[in-house]
PADORO-302702 format. One record per residue: residue in one letter; x, y, z of N, C-alpha, C in turn. Coordinates in steps of 0.2 Angstrom, whole numbers, padded with zeros to 4 digits, always signed. Layout:
# PADORO-302702
AXYZXYZXYZ;...
//
This chain:
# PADORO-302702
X+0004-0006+0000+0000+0000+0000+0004+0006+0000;X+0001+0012-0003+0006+0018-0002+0005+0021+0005;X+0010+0024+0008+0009+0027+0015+0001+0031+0015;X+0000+0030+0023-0007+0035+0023-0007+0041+0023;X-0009+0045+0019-0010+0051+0017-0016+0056+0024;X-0013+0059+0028-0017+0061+0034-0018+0070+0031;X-0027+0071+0029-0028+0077+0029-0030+0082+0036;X-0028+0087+0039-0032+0090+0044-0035+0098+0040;X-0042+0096+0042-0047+0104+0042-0049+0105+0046;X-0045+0111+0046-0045+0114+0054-0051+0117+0058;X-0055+0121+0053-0058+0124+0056-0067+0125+0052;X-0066+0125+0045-0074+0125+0040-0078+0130+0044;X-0083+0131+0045-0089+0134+0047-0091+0131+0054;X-0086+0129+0058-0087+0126+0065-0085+0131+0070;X-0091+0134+0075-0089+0143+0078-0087+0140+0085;X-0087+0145+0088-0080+0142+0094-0086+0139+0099;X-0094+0140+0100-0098+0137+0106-0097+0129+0104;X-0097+0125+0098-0096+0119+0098-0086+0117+0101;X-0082+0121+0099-0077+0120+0100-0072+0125+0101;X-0070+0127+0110-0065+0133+0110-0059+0131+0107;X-0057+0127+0103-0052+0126+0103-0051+0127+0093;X-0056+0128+0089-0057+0130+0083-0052+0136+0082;X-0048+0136+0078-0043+0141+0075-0049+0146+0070;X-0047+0153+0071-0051+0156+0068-0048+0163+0063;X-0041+0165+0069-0038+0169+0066-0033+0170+0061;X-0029+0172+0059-0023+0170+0053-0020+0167+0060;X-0016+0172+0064-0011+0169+0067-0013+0162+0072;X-0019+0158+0074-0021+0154+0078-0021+0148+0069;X-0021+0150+0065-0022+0145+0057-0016+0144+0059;X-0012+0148+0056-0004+0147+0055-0002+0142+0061;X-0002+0143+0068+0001+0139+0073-0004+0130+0073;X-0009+0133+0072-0014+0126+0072-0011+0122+0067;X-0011+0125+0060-0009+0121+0054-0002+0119+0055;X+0003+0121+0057+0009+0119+0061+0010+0113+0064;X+0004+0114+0071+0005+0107+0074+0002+0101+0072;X-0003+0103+0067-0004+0097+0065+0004+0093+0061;X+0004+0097+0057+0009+0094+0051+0014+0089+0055;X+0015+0097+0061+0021+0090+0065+0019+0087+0066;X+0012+0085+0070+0008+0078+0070+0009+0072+0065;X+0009+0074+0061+0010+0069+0054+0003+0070+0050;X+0002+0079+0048-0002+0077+0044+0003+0081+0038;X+0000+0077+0032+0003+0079+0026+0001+0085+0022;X-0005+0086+0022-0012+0090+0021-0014+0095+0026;X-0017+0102+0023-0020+0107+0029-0024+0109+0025;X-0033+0110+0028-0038+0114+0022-0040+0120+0028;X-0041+0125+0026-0043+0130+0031-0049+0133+0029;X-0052+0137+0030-0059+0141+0029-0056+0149+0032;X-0056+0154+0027-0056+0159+0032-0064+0161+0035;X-0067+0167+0036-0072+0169+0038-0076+0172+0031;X-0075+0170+0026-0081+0171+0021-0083+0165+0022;X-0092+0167+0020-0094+0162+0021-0096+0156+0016;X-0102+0152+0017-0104+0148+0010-0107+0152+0005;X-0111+0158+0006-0114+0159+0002-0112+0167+0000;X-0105+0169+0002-0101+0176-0001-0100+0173-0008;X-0100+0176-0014-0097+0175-0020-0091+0175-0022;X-0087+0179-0019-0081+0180-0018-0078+0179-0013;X-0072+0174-0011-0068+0173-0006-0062+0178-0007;X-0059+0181-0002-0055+0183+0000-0046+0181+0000;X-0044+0183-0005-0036+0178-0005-0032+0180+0000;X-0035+0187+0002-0027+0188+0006-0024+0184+0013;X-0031+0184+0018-0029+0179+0022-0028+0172+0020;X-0027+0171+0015-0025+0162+0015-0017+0166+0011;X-0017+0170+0008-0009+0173+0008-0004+0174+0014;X-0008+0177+0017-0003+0179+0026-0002+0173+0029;X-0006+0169+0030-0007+0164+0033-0003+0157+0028;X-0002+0156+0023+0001+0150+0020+0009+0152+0019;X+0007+0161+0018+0019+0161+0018+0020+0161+0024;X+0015+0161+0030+0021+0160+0035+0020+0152+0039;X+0017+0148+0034+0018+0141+0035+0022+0138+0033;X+0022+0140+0023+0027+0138+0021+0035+0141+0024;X+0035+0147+0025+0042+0149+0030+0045+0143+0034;X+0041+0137+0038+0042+0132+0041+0044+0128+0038;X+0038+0125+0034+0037+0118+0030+0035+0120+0023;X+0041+0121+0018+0040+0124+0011+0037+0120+0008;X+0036+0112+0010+0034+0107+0004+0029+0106+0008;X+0024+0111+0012+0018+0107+0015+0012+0109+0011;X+0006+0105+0012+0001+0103+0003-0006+0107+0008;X-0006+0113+0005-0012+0117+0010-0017+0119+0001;X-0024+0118+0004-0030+0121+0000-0035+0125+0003;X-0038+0128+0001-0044+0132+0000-0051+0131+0000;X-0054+0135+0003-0063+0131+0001-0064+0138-0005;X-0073+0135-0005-0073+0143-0011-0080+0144-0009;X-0087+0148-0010-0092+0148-0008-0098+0144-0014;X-0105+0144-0012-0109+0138-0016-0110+0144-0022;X-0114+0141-0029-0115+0146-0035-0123+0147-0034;X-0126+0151-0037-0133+0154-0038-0132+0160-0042;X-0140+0164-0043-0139+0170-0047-0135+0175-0044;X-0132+0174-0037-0131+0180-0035-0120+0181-0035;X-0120+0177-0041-0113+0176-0041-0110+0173-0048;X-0103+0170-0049-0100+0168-0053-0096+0163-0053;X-0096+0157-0058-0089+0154-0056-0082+0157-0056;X-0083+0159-0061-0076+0165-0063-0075+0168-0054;X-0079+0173-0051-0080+0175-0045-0078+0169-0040;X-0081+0163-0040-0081+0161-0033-0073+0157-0035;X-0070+0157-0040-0062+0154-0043-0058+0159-0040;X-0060+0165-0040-0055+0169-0042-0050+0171-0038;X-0049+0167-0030-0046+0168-0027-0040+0160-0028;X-0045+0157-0029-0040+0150-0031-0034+0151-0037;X-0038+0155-0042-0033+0157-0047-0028+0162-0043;X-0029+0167-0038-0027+0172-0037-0019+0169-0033;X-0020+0163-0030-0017+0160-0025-0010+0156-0030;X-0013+0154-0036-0010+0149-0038-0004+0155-0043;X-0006+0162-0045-0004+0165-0047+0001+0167-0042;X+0002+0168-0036+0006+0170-0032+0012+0164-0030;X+0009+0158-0035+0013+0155-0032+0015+0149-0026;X+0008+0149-0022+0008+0148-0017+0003+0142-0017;X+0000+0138-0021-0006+0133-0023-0002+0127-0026;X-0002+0121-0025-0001+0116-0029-0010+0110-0029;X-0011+0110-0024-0018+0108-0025-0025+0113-0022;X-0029+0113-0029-0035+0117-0029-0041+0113-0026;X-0045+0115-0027-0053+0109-0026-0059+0110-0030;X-0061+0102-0032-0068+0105-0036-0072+0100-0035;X-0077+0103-0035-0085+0101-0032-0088+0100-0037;X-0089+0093-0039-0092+0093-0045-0101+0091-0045;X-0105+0093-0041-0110+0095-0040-0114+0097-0034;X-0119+0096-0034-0123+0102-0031-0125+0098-0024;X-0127+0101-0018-0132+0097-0012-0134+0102-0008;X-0140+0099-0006-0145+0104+0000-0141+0102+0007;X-0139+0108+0011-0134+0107+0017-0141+0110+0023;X-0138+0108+0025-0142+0109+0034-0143+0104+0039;X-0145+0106+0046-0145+0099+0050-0153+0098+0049;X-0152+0091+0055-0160+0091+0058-0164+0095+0063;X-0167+0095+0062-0171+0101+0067-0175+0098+0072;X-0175+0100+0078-0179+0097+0085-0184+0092+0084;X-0187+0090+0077-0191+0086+0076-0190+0079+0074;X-0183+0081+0074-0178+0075+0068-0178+0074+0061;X-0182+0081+0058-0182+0082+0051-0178+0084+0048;X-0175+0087+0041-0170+0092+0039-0174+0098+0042;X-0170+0102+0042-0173+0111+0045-0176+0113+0039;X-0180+0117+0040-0183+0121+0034-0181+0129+0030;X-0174+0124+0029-0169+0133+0025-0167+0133+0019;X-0167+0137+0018-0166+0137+0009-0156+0138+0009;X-0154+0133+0009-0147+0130+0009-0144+0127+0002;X-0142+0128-0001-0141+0122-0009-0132+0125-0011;X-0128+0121-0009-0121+0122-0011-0120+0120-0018;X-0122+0125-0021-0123+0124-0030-0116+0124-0035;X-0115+0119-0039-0111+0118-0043-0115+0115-0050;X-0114+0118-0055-0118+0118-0062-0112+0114-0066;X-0116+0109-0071-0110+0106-0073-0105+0111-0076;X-0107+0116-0081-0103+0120-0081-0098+0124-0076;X-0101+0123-0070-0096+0127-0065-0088+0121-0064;X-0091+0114-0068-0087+0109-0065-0080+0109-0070;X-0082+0109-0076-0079+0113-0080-0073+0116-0082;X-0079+0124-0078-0072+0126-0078-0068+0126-0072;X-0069+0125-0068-0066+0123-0062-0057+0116-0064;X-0060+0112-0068-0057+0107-0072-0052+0110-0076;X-0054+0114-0080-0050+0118-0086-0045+0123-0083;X-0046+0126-0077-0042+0131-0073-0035+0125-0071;X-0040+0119-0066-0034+0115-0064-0029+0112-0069;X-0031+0112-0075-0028+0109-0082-0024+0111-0083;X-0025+0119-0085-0019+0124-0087-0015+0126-0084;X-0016+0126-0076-0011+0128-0073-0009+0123-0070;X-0008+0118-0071-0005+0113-0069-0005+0110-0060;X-0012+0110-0058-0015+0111-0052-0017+0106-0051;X-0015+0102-0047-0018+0098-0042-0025+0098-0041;X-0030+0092-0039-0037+0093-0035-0041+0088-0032;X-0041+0092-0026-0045+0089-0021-0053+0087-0022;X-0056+0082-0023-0061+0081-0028-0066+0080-0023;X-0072+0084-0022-0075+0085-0014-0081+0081-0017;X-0083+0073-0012-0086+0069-0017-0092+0068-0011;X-0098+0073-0011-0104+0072-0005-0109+0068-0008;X-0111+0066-0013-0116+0061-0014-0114+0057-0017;X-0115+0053-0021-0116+0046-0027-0113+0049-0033;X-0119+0054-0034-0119+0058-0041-0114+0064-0041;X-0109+0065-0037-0105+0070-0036-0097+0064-0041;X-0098+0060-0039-0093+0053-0040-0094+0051-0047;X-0101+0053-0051-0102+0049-0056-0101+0054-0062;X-0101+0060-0060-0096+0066-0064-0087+0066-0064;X-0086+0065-0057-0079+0066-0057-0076+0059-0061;X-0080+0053-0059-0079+0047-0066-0078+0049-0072;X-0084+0051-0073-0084+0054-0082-0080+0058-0085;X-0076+0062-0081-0070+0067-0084-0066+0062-0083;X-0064+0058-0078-0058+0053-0079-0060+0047-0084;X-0064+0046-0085-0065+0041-0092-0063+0045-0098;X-0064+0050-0099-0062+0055-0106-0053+0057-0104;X-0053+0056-0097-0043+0060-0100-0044+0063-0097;X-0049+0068-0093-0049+0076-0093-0046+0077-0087;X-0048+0073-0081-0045+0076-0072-0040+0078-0074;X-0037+0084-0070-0030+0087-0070-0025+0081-0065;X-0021+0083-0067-0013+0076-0065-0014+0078-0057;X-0015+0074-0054-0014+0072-0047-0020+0074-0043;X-0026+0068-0043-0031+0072-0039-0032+0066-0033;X-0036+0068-0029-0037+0066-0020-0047+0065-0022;X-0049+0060-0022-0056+0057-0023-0059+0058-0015;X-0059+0064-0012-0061+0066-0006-0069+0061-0005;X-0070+0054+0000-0076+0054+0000-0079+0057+0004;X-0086+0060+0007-0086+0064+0012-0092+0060+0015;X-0094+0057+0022-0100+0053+0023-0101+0056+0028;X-0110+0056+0029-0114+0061+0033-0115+0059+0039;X-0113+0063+0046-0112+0059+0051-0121+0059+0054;X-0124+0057+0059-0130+0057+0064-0134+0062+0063;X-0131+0069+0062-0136+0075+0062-0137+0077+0055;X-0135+0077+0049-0134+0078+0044-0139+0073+0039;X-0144+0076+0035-0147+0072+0033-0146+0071+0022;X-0138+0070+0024-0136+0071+0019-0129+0067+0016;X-0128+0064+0010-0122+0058+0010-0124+0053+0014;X-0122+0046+0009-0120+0040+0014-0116+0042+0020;X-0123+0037+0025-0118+0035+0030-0110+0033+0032;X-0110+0033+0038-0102+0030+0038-0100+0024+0039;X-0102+0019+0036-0104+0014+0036-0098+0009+0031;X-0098+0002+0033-0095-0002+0029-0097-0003+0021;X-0103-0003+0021-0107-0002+0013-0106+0003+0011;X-0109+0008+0012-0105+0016+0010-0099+0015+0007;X-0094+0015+0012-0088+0013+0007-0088+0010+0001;X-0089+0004+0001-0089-0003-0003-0093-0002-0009;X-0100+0003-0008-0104+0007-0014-0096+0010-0017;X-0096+0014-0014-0091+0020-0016-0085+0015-0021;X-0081+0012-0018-0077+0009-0020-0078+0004-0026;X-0083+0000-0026-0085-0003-0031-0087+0003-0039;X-0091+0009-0036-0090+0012-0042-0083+0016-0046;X-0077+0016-0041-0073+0016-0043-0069+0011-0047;X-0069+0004-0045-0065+0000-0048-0072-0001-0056;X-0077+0001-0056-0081-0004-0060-0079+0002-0067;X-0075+0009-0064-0076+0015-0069-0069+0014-0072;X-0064+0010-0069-0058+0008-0069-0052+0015-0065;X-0057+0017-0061-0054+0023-0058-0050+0020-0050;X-0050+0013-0049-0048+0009-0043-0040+0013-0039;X-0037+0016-0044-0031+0017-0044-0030+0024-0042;X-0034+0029-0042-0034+0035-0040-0035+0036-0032;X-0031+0040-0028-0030+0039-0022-0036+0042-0019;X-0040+0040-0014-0047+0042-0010-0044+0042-0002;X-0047+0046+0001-0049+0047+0007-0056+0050+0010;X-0056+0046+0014-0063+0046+0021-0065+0052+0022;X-0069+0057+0023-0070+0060+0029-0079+0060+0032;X-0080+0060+0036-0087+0060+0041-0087+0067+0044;X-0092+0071+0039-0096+0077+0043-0100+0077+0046;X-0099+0082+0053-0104+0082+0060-0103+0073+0061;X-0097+0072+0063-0094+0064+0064-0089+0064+0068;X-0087+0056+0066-0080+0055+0070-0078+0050+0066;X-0073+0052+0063-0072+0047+0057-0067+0041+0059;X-0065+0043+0065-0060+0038+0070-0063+0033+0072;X-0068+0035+0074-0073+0029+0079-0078+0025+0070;X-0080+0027+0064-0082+0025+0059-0078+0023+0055;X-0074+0026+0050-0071+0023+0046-0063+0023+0044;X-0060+0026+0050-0053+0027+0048-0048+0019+0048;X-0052+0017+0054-0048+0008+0052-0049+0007+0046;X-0053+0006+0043-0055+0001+0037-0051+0004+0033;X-0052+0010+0031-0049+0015+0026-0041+0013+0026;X-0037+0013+0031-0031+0012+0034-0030+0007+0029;X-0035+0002+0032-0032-0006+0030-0034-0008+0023;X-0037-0005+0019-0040-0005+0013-0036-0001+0008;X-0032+0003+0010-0027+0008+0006-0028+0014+0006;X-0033+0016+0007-0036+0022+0008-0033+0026+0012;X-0035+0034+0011-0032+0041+0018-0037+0042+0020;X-0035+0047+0027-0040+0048+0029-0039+0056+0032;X-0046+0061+0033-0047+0068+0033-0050+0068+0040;X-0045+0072+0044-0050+0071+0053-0049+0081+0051;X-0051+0082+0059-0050+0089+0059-0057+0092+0062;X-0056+0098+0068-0062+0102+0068-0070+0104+0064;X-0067+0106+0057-0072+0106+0053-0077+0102+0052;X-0075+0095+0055-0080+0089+0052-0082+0086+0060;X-0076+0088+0064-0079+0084+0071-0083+0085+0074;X-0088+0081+0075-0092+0080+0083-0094+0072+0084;X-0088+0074+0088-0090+0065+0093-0087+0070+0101;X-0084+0064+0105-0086+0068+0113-0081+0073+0115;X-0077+0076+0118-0074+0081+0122-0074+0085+0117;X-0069+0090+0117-0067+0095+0111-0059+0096+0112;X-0056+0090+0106-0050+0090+0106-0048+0095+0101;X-0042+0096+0101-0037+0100+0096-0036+0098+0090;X-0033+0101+0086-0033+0096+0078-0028+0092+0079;X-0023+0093+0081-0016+0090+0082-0018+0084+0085;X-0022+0084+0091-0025+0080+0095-0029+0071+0090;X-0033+0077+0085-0037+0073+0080-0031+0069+0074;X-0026+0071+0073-0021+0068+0067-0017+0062+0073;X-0015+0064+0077-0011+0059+0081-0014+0055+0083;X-0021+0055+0084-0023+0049+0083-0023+0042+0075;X-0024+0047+0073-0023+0044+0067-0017+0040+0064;X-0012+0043+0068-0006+0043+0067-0006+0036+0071;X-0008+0036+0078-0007+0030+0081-0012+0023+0078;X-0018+0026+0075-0020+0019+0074-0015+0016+0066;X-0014+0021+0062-0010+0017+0057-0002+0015+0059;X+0000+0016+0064+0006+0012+0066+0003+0005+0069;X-0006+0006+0073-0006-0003+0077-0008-0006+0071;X-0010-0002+0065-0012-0008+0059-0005-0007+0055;X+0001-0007+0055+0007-0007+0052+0006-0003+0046;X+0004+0003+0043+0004+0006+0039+0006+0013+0042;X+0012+0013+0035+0016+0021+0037+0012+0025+0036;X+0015+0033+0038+0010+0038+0037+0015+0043+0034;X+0012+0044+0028+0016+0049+0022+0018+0055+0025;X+0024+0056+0023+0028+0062+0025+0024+0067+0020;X+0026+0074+0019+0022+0077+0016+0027+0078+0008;X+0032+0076+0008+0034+0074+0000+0032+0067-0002;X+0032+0063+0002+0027+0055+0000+0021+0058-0003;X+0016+0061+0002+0009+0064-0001+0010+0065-0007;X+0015+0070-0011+0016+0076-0015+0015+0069-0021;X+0021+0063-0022+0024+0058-0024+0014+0053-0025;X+0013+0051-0019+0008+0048-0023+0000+0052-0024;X-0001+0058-0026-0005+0060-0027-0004+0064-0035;X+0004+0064-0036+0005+0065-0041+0006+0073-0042;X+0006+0077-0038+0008+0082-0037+0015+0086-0039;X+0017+0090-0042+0021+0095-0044+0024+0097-0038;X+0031+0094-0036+0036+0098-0033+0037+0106-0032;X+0038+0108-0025+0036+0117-0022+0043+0119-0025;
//
């Protein structure tokens, strides 16, 4: 198997009453994204404070914030989120700061979403809530998003929230088109969330079979469980199947309110009791197929 590939996201849209311990600041990103790496994560995805539904993200704090990571660790593999599409925005817009990053220099892998989902929890009833939520991506937004990662020679994190988000990102790899070096992010919906396969051994196994049936078996995948605990569901299996794995604030909720660092070293220790290395952050680079910093 290739070494495990360990993502930490730090922080996503998780506000500090579920957890004081949520990185929120540039300089609290910077020191948090630090300790994870020394932890043994390979990968850092951060959120600044724009939200899902700004059009435009903000490049400079992920600027301030990633030179003075990479000042540390030059060959550490950090990305970006971007906000959802509708009329009140643009892909060109909600790219523009990923293009803007990549021009500075400072991006080797991007992210794309290549479709759409209704977000929100359950409500006191144990319904979904009644909000008008929809994290929209248009095939066309997928696209271009594809065609940016192409030309500039960018890496991508391939954010896979339903069935049908996986049976696009297939399709461009049946034709040749995915950009060189992409990470098959699958993301499974934890207890509160009424949305994505569960974190379940079948879920996987769905997941996995439609990758080998696409002849896509070969491209690197990892785990992660929103409003979860992907320790306690699926990071063993992942482990011992070949797979990586994505822990981190922005997805956790299971019990106390750990640190991120907290959350990667465990991981770190469960792939040492199942004998599986954990990828340095040039290993990552090597099997993801990434472009040396």
């Amino acid at each position: 198997m290739d070494p495990l590939i360990i993502e930490a996201a730090i922080n996503g849209a998780t506000p500090r009453a579920a957890n004081p311990r949520v990185p929120r600041s540039v300089p609290e990103i910077v020191a948090d994204a630090c300790a994870c790496i020394e932890a043994g994560a390979a990968i850092v995805h951060h959120h600044n404070d724009d939200g899902l539904l700004d059009g435009r993200h903000d490049a400079a704090p992920y600027r301030e914030a990633w030179t003075r990571i990479y000042e540390r660790y030059p060959d550490a593999l950090l990305y970006p989120t971007m906000g959802g599409g509708g009329p009140h925005t643009s892909i060109q817009e909600r790219y523009a700061h990923v293009e803007a990053l990549a021009d500075a220099g400072l991006l080797r892998l991007a992210l794309i979403d290549p479709g759409s989902v209704s977000l929100g929890p359950l409500d006191a009833d144990g319904v979904p809530a009644a909000i008008d939520l929809v994290y929209q991506n248009t095939f066309a937004d997928v696209r271009y998003m594809v065609d940016v990662c192409r030309r500039r020679g960018l890496g991508a994190h391939l954010s896979i929230f339903e069935p049908g988000f996986l049976r696009v990102a297939l399709a461009y790899h049946a034709a040749g088109m995915l950009p060189v070096g992409v990470k098959v992010q699958l993301y499974f919906g934890g207890p509160g969330l009424p949305f994505g396969l569960p974190p379940t051994g079948a879920s996987l196994a769905a997941y996995l079979a439609m990758l080998e049936g696409a002849g896509a078996a070969a491209l690197p995948w990892m785990v992660g469980v929103l409003a979860g605990d992907v320790s306690s569901a699926l990071a063993d299996l992942a482990i011992t199947r070949g797979g990586h794995v994505r822990v981190g604030l922005e997805d956790y909720a299971g019990p106390g309110a750990p640190g991120n660092a907290e959350l990667v070293a465990d991981i770190v220790s469960r792939a040492r009791r199942l004998s599986r290395p954990v990828a340095t952050r040039q290993q990552a680079a090597q099997v993801l197929g990434l472009p040396l910093p």
